[in-house]
C-alpha positions in Angstrom: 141.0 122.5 85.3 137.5 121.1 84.8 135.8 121.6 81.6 132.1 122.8 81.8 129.0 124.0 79.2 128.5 127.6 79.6 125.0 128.1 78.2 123.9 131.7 78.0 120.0 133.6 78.3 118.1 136.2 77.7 120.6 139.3 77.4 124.0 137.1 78.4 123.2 135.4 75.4 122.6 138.4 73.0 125.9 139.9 74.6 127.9 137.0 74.1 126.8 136.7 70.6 126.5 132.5 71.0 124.2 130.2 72.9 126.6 128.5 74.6 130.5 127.6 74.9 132.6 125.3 76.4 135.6 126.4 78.8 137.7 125.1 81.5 137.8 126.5 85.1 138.3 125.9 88.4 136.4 128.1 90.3 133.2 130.3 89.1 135.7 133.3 89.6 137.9 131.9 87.0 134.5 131.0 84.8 133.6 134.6 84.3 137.0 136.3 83.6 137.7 133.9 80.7 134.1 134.3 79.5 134.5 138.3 79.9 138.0 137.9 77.9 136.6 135.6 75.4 133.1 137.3 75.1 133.7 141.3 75.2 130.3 142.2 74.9 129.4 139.8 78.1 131.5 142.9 80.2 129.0 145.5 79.2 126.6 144.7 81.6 126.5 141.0 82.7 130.5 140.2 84.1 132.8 142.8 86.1 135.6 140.9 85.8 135.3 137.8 88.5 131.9 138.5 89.6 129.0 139.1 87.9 127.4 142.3 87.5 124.5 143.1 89.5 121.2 141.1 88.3 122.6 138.3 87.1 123.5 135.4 88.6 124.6 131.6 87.5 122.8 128.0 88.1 124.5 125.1 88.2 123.4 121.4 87.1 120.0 122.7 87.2 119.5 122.9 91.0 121.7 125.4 92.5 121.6 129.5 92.2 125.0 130.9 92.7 127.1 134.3 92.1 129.9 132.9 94.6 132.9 133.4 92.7 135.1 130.9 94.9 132.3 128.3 94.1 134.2 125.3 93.2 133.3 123.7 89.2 133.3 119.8 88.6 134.2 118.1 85.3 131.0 118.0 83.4 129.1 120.7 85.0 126.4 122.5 83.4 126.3 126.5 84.0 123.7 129.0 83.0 124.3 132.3 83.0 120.9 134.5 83.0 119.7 137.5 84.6 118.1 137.5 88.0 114.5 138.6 87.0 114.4 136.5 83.9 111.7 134.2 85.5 109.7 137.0 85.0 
């Protein structure tokens, strides 16, 4: 399993109660249910088990938009969890 910052915005954040967390995961999939377990509040409305809810979406390193839950995760990656329209 590769370990990966999880940093959270806008409404993820307030649901999971922290800025960010570190967890280790294979696979996006495998991201979001250990967030969801870990983070309750994160199932209200951002994470339906291992996918996200509709609206939000993840980026990874900075440069790519994903909700593929089969997505593979690298050692070191950086993922941020946000809502689709928070760009404004």
């Amino acid at each position: 399993m590769s370990c990966v910052t999880v940093e959270f915005f806008g409404i993820a954040r307030a649901r999971a109660g922290v800025p960010s967390a570190q967890v280790s995961a294979d696979t996006l999939g495998d991201l979001l249910r250990q967030l969801g377990d870990k983070y309750p509040g994160l199932c209200e409305s951002c994470i339906q088990g291992a996918e996200f809810a509709p609206g939000y979406t993840a980026n990874i390193n900075g440069d790519q938009f994903t909700r593929d839950p089969v997505r593979k995760l690298q050692e070191g990656d950086s993922v941020l969890i946000l809502s689709l329209d928070a760009g404004g």
